[in-house]
N, CA, C and O atoms as a MOPAC input file, in Angstrom:
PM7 MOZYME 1SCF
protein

 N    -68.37500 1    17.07300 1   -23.67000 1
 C    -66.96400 1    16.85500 1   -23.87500 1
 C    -66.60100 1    15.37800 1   -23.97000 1
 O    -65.45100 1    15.12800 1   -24.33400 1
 N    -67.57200 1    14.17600 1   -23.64200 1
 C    -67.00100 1    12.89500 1   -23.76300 1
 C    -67.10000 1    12.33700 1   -25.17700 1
 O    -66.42200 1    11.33700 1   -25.41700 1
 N    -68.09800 1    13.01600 1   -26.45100 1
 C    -67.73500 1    12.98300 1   -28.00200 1
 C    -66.05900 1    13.19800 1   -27.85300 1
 O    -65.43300 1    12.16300 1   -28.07900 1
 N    -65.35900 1    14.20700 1   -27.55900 1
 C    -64.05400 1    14.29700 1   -28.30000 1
 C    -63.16400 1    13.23900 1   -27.64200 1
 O    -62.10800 1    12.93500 1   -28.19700 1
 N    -63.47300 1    12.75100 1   -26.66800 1
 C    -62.32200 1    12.09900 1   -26.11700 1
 C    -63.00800 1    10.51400 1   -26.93700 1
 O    -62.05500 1     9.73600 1   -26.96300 1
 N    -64.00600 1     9.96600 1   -27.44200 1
 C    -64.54600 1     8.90800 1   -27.80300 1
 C    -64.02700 1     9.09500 1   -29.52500 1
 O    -63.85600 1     8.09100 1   -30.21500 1
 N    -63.83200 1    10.36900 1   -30.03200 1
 C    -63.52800 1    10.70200 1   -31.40000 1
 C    -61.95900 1    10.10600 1   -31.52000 1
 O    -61.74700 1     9.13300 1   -32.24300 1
 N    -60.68300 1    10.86200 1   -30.63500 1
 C    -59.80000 1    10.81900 1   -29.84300 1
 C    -59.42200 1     9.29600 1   -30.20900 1
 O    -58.69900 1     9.07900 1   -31.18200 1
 N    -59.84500 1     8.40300 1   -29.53400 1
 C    -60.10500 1     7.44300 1   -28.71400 1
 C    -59.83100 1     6.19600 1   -29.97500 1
 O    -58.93600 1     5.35900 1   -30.09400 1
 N    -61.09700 1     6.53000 1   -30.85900 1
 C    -60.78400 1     5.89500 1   -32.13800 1
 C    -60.09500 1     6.29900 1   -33.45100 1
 O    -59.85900 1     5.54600 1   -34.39600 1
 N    -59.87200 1     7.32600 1   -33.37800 1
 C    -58.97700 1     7.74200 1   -34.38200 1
 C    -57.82300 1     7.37200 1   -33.86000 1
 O    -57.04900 1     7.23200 1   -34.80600 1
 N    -57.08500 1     7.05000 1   -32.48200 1
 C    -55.73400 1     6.32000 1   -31.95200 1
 C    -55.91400 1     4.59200 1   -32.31500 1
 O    -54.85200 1     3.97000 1   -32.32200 1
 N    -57.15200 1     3.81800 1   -32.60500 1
 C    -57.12600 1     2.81100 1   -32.40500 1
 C    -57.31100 1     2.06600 1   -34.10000 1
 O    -57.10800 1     0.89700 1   -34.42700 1
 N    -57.85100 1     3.45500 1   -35.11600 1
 C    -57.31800 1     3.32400 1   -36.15100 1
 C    -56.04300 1     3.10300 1   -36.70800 1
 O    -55.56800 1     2.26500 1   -37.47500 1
 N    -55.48300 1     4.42600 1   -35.90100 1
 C    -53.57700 1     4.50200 1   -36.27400 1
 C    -53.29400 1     3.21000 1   -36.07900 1
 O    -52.84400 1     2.50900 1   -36.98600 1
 N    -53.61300 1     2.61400 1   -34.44900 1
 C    -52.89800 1     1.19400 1   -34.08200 1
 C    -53.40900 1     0.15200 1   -34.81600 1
 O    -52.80500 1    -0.90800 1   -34.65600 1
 N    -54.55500 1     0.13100 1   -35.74800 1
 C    -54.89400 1    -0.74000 1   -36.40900 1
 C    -54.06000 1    -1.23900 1   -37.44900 1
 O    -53.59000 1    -2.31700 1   -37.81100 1
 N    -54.05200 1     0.59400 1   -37.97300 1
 C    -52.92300 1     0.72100 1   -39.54800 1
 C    -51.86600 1     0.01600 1   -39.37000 1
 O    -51.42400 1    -0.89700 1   -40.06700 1
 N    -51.39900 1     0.54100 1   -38.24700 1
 C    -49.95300 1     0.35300 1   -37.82600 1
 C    -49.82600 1    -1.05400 1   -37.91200 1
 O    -49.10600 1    -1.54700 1   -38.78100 1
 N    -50.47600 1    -1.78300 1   -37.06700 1
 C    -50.70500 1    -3.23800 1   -37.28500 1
 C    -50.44200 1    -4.35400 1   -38.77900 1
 O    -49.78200 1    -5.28600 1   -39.23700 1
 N    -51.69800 1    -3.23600 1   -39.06600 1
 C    -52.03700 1    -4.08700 1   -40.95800 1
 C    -50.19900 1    -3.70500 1   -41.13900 1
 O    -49.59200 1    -4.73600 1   -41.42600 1
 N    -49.66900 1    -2.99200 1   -41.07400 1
 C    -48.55200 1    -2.58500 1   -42.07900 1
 C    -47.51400 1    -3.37000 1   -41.55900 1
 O    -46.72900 1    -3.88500 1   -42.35500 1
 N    -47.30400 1    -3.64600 1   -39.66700 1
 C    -46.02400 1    -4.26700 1   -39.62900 1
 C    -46.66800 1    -6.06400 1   -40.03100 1
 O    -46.08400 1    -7.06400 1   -40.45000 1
 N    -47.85000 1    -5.84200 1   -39.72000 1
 C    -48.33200 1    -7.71900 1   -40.29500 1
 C    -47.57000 1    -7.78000 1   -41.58000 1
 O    -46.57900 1    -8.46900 1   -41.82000 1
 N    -48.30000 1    -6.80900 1   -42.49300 1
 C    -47.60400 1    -7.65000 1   -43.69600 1
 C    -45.92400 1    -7.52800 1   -44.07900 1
 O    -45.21500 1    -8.31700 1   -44.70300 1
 N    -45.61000 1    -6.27900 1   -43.47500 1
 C    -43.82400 1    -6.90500 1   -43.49100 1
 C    -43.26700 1    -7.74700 1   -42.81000 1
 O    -42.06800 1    -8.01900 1   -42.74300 1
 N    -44.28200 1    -8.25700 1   -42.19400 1
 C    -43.98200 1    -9.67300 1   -41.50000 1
 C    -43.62300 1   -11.02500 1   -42.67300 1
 O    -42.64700 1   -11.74100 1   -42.90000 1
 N    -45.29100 1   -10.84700 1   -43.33500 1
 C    -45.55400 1   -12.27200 1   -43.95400 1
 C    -44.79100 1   -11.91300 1   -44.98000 1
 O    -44.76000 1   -12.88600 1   -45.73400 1
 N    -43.81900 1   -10.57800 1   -45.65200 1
 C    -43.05300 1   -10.86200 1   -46.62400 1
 C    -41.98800 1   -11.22900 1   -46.40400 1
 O    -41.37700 1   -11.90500 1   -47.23300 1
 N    -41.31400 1   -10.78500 1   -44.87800 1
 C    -40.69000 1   -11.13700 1   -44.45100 1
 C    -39.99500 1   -13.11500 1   -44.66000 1
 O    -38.94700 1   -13.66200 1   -45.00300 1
 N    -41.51800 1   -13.57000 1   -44.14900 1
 C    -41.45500 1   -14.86100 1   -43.90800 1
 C    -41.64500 1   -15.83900 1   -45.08700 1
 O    -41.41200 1   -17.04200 1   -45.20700 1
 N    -42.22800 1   -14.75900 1   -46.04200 1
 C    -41.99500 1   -15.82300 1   -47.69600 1
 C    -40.79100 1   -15.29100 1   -48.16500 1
 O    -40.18900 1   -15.87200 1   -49.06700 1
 N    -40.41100 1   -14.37600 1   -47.72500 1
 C    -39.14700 1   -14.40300 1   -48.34100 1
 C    -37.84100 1   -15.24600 1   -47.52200 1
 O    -36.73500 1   -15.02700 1   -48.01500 1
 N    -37.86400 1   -15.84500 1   -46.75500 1
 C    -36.95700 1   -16.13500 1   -46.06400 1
 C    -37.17900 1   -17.72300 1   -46.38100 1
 O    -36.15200 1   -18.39800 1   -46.46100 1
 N    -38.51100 1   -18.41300 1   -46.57800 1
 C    -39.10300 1   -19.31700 1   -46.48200 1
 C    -38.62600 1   -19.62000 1   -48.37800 1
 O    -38.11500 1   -20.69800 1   -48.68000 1
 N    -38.84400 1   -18.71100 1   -49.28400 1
 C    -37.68800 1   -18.86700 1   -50.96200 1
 C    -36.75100 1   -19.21400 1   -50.69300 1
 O    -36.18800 1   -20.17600 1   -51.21700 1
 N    -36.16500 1   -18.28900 1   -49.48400 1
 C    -34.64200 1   -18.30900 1   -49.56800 1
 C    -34.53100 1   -19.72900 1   -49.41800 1
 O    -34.15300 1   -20.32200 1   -50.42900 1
 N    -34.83100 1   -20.59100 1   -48.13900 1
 C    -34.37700 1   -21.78000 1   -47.48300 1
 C    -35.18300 1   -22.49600 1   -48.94500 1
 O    -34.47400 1   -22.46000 1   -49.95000 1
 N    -36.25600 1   -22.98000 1   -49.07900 1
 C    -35.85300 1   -23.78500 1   -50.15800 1
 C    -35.07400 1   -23.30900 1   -51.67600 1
 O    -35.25800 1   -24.02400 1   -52.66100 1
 N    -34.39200 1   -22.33000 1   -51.76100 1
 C    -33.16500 1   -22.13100 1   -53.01600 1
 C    -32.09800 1   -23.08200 1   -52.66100 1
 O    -31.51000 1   -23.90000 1   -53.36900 1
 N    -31.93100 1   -22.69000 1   -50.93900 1
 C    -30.91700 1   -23.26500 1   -50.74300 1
 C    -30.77100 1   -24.93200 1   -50.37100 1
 O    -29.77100 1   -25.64400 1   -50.46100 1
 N    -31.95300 1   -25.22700 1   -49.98500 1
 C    -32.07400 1   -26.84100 1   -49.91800 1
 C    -32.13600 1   -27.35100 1   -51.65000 1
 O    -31.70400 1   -28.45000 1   -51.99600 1
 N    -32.67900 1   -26.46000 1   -52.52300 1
 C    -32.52500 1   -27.50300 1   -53.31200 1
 C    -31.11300 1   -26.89100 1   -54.23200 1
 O    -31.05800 1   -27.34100 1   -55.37700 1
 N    -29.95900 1   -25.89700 1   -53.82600 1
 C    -28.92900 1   -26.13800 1   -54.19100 1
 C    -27.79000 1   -26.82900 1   -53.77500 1
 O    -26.80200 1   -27.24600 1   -54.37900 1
 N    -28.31000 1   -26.87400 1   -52.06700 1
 C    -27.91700 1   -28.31700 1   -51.63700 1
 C    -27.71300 1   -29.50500 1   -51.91300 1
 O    -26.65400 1   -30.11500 1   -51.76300 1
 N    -28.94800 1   -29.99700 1   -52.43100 1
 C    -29.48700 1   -31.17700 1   -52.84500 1
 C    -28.57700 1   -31.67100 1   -54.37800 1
 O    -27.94400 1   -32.68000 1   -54.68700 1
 N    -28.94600 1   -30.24600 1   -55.15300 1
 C    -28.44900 1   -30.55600 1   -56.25100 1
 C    -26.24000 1   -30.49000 1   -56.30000 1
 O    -25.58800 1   -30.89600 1   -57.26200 1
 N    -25.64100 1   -29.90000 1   -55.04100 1
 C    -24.49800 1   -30.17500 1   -54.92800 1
 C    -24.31300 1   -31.20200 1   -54.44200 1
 O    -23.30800 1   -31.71500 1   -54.93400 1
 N    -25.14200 1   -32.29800 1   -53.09900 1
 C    -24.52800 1   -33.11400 1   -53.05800 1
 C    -24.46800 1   -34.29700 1   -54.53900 1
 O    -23.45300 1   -34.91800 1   -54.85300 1
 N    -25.69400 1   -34.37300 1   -55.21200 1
 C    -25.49700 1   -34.98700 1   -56.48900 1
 C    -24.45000 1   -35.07100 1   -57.33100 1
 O    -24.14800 1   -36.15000 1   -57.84100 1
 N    -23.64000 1   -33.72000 1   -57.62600 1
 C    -22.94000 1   -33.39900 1   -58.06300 1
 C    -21.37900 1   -34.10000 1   -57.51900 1
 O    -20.52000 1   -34.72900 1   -58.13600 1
 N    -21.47700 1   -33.68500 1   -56.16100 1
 C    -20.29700 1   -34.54900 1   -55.40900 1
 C    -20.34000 1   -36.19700 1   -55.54800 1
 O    -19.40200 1   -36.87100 1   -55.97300 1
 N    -21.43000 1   -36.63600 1   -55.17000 1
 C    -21.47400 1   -37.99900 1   -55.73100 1
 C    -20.86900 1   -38.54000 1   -56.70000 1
 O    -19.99700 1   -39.39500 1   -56.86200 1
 N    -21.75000 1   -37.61500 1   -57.54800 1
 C    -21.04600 1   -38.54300 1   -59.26300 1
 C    -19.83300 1   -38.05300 1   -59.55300 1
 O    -19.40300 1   -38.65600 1   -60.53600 1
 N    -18.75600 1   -36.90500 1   -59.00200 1
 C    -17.84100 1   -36.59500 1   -58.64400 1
 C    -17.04000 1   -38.00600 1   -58.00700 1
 O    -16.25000 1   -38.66800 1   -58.68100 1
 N    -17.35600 1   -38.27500 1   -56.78800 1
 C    -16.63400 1   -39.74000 1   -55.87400 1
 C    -17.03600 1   -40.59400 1   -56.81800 1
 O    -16.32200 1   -41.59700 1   -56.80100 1
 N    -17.90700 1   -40.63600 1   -57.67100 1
 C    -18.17400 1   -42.26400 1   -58.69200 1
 C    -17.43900 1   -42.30300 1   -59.74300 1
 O    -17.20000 1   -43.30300 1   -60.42100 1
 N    -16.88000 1   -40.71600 1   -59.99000 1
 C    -16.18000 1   -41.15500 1   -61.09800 1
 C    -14.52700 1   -40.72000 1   -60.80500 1
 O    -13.50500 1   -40.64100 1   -61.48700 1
 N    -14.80700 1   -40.55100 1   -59.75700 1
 C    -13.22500 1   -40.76600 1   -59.20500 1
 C    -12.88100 1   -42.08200 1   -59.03700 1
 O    -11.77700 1   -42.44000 1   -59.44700 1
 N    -13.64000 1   -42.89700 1   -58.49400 1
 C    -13.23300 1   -44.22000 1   -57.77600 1
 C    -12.88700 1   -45.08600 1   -59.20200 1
 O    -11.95000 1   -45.88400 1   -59.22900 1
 N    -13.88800 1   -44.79300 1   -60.56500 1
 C    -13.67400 1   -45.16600 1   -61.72500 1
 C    -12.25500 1   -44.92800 1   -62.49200 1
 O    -11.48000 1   -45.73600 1   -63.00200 1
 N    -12.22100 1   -43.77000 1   -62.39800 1
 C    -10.75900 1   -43.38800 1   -62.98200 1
 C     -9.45700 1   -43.84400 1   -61.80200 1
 O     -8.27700 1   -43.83000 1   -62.15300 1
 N     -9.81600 1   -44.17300 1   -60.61400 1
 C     -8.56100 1   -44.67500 1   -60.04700 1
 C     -8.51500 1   -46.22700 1   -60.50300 1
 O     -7.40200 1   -46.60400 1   -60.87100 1
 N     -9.33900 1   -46.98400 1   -60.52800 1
 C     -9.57300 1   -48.08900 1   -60.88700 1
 C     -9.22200 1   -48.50800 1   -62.03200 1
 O     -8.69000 1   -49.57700 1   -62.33400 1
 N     -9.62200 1   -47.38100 1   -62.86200 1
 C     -8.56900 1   -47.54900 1   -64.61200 1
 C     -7.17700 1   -47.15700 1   -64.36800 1
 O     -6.35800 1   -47.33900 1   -65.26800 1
 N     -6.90200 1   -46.76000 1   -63.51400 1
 C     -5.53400 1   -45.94000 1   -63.70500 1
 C     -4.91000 1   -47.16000 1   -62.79200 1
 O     -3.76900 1   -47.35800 1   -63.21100 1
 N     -5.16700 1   -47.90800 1   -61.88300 1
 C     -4.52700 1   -48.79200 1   -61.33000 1
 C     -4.54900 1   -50.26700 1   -61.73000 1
 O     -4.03600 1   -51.23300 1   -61.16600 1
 N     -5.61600 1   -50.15600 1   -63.37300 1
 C     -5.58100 1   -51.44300 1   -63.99500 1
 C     -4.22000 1   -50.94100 1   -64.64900 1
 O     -3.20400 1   -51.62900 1   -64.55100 1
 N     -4.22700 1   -49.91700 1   -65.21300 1
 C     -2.91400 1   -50.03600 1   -66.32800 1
 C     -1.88300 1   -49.57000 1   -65.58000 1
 O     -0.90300 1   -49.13700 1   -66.18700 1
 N     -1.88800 1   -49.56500 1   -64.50800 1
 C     -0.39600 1   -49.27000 1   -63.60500 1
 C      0.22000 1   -50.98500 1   -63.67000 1
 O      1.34400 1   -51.37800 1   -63.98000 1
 N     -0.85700 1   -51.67900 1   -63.29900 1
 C     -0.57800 1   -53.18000 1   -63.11700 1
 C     -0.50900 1   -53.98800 1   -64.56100 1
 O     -0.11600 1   -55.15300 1   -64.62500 1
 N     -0.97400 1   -53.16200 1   -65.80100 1
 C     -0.81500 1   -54.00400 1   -66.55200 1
 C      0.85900 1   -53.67300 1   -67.47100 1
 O      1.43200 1   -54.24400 1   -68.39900 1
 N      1.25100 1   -52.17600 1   -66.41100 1
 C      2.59800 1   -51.63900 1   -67.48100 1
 C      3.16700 1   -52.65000 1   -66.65300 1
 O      3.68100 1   -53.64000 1   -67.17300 1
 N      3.11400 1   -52.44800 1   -64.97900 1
 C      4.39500 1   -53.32600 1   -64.39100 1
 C      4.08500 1   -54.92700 1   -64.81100 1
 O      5.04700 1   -55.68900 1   -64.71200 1
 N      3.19100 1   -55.31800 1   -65.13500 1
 C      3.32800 1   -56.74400 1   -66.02900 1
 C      4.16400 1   -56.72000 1   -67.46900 1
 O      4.83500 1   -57.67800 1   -67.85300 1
 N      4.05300 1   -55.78300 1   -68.02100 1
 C      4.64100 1   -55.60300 1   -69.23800 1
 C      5.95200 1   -55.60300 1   -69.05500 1
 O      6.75600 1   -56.33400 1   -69.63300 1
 N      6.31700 1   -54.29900 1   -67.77400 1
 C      7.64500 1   -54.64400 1   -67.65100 1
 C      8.77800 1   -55.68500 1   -66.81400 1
 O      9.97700 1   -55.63900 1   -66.54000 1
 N      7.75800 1   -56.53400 1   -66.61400 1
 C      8.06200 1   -57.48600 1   -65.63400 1
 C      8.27100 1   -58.94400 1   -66.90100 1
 O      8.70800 1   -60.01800 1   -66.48600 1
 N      8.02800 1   -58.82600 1   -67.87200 1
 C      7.54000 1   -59.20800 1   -68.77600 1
 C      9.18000 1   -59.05300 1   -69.17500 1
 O     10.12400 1   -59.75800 1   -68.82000 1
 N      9.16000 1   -58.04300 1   -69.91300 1
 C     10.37600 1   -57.27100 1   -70.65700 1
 C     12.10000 1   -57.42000 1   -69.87600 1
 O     13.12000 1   -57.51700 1   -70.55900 1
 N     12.09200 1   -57.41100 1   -68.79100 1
 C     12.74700 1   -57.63000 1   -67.28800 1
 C     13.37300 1   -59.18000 1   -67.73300 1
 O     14.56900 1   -59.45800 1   -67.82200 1
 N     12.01800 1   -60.25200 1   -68.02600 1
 C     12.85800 1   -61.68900 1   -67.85400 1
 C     12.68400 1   -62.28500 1   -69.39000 1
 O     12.90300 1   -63.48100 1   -69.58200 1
 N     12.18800 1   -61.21000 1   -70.73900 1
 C     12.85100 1   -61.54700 1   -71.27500 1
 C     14.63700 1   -60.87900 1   -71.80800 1
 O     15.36100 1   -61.44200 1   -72.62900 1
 N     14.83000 1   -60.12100 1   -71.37000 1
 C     16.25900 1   -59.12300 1   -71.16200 1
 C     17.25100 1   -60.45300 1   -70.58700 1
 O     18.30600 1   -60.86900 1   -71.06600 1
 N     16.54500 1   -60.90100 1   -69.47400 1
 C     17.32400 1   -61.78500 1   -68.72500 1
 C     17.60200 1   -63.44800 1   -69.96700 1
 O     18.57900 1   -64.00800 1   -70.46400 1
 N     16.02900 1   -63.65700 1   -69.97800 1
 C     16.78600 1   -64.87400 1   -71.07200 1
 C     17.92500 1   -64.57400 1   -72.79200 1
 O     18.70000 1   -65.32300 1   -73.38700 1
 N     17.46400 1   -63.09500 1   -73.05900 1
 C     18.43900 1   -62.64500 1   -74.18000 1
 C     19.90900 1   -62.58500 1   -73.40200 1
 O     20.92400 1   -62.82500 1   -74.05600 1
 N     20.00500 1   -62.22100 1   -71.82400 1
 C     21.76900 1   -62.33900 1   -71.72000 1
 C     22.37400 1   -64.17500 1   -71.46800 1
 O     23.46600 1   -64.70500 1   -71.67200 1
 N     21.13200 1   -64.67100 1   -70.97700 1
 C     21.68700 1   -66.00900 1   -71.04300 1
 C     22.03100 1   -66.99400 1   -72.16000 1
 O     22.71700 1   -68.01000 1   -72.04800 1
 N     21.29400 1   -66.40000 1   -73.51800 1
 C     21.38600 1   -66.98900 1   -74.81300 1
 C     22.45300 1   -66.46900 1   -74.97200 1
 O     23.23200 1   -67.41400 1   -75.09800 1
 N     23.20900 1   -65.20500 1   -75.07800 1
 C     24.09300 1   -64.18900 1   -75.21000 1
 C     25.43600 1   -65.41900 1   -74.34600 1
 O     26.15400 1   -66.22600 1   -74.93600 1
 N     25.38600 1   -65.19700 1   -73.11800 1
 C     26.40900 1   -66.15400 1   -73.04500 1
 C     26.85900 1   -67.51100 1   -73.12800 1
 O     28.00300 1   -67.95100 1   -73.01400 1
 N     25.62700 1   -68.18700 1   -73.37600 1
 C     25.74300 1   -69.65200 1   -74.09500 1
 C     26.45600 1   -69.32400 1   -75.32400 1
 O     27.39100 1   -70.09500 1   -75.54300 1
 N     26.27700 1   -68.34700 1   -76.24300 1
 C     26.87500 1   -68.03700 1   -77.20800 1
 C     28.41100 1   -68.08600 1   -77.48400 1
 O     29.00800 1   -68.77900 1   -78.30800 1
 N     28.82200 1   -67.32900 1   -76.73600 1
 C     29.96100 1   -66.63500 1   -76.06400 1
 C     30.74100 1   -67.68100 1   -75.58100 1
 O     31.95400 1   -67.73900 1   -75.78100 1
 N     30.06000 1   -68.57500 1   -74.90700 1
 C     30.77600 1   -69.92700 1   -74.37400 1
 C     31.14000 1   -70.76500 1   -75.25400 1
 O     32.21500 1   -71.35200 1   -75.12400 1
 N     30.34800 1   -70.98100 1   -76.28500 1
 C     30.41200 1   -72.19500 1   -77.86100 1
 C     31.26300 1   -71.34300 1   -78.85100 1
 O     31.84100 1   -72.05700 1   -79.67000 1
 N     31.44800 1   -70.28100 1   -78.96700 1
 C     32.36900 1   -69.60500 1   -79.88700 1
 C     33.50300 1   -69.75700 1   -79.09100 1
 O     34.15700 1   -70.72400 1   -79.47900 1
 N     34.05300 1   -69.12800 1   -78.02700 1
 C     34.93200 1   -69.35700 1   -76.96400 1
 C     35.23000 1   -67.80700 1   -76.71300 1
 O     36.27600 1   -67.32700 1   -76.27800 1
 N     34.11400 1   -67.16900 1   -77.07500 1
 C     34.34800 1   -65.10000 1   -76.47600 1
 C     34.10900 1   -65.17800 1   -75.27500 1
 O     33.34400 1   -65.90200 1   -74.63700 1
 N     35.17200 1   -63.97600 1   -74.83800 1
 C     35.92400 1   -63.88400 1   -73.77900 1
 C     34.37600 1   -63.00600 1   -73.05500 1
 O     33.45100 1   -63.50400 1   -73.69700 1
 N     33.85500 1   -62.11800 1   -72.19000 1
 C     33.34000 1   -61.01600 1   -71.98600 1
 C     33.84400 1   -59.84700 1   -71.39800 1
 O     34.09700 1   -59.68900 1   -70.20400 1
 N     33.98900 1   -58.94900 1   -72.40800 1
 C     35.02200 1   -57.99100 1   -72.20700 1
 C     34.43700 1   -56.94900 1   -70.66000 1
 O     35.13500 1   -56.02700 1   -70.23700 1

């Protein structure tokens, strides 16, 4: 009777073998798959912060144009402002040598 319990014995240590082989490898797919995942996501990381970058580089560019010609209208109209001012002073030198009144 100690054949069946030795038969027994290894046919349980087969199962636990199987059993083994099978959760091992849903292990290691487990772990390449998780191990894809993290680098997908490091390098969509990678490739968003790039993206943000040249995003802030070309922001800082377009504020920089936009605050050259903010400064070059208020020159223009700063411009426009004192010549307005010397056209009313010619205007009343005028006005003074003719002898018009200003209504």
């Amino acid at each position: 009777m100690a054949a069946p319990n030795n038969v027994v014995s290894s046919e349980w240590a087969k199962w636990v073998a199987g059993l083994l082989l099978g959760v091992n490898s849903l292990c290691v797919g487990y772990v390449i798959r998780m191990e894809t995942r993290v680098a997908t996501l490091e390098t969509s990381f990678t490739d968003q912060q790039r993206v943000s970058i040249q995003q802030q580089a070309d922001a800082k560019e377009i504020r920089a144009d936009l605050y050259s010609r903010l400064s070059a209208t208020d020159r223009t109209q700063l411009e426009i402002l004192q010549a307005i001012g010397l056209v009313r002073e010619d205007v009343a030198a005028i006005r003074g040598a003719v002898g018009a009144s200003r209504h």
